[in-house]
C-alpha positions as CSV (number, residue, x, y, z in Angstrom):
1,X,12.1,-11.3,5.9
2,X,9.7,-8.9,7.9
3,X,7.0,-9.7,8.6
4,X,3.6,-8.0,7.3
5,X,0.3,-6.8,9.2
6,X,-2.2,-4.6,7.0
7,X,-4.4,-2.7,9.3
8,X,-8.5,-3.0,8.4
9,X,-8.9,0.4,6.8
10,X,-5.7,-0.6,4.8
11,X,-7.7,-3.5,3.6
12,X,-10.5,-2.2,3.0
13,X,-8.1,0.6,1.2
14,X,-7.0,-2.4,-1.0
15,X,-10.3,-3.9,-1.5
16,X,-12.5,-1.2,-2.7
17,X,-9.8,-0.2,-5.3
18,X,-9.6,-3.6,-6.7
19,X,-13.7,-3.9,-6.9
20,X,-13.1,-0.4,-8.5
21,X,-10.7,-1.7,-11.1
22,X,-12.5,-4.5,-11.7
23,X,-15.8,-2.4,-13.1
24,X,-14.0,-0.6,-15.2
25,X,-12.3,-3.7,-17.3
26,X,-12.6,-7.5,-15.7
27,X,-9.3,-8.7,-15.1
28,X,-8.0,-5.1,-13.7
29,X,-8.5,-5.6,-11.0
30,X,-7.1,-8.7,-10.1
31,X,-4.1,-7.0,-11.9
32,X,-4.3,-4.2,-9.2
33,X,-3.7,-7.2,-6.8
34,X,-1.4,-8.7,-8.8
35,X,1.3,-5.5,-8.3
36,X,0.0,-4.9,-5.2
37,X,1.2,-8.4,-3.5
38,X,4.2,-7.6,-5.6
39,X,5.0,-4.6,-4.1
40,X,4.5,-6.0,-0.7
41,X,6.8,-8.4,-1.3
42,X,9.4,-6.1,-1.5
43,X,8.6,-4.0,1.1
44,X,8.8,-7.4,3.9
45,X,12.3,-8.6,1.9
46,X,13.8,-5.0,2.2
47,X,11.4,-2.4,4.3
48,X,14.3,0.3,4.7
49,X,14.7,0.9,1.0
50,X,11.7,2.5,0.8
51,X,11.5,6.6,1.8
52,X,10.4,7.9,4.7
53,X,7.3,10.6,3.7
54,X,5.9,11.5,7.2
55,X,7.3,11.0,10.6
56,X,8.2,7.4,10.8
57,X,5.9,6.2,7.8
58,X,7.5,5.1,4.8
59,X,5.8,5.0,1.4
60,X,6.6,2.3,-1.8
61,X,4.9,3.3,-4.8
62,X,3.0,1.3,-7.5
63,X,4.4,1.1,-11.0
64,X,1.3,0.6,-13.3
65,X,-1.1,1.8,-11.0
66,X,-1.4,5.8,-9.6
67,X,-1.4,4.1,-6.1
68,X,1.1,3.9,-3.0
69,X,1.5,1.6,0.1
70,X,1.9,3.3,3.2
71,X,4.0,1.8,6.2
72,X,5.8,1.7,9.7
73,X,8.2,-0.5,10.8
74,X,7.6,-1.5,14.0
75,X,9.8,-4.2,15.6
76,X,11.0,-5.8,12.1
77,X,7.4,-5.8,11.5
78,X,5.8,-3.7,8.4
79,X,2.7,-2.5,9.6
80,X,0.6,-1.2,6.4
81,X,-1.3,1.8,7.3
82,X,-2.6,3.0,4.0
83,X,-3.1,1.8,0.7
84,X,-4.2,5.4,-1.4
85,X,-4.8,6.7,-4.7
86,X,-2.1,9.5,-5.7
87,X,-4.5,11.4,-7.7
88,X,-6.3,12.2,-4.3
89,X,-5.7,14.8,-1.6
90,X,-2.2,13.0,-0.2
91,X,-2.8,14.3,3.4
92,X,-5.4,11.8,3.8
93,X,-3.4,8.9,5.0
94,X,-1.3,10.3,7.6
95,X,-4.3,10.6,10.3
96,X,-3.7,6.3,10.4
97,X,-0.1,6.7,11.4
C-alpha cells in the first residue's frame, strides 16, 4: 500500500469544503469526508490507476460529490496536492504541482 501525505493547502482544500457541506445540510459534510477517505483509499491501494491530467499529477474523481483529488507519486508515496471543486476554474490546482 502507498503510503499517503496531504500537503497543508490540500487540507485545508478538504477542510473548508466539508465546513461548506456541512452549512448547507448537517451531516453533508461528514459525508463529503466519508467519500473523500474513500477515495483515498483507493488511490494508496492502487495509485497508477488513476490518470495522469498534468505533467506527472494524477487526478481520482469523487462520485457523489463535483470534487477531485489531485496527486504525485513520489517514491511509492501519494503526495495529495489538491483537493478542488470541478465546477471551478480547473487551472487552479496545477500551481501546487
Amino acid at each position: 500500500m502507498t503510503k499517503l501525505d496531504f500537503r497543508p493547502r490540500a487540507a485545508a482544500d478538504l477542510e473548508e469544503a466539508a465546513i461548506w457541506y456541512e452549512s448547507q445540510r448537517t451531516g453533508l459534510g461528514f459525508e463529503f469526508l466519508d467519500e473523500a477517505e474513500s477515495l483515498a483509499t483507493r488511490i494508496a491501494e492502487t495509485p497508477r490507476q488513476f490518470p495522469f491530467v498534468y505533467r506527472d499529477a494524477r487526478r481520482a474523481l469523487m462520485s457523489r460529490f463535483p470534487f477531485a483529488i489531485y496527486f504525485r507519486l513520489i517514491d511509492e508515496r501519494a503526495l495529495i496536492v489538491a483537493v478542488m471543486d470541478l465546477r471551478r476554474k480547473a487551472s487552479r490546482w496545477r500551481k501546487r504541482v
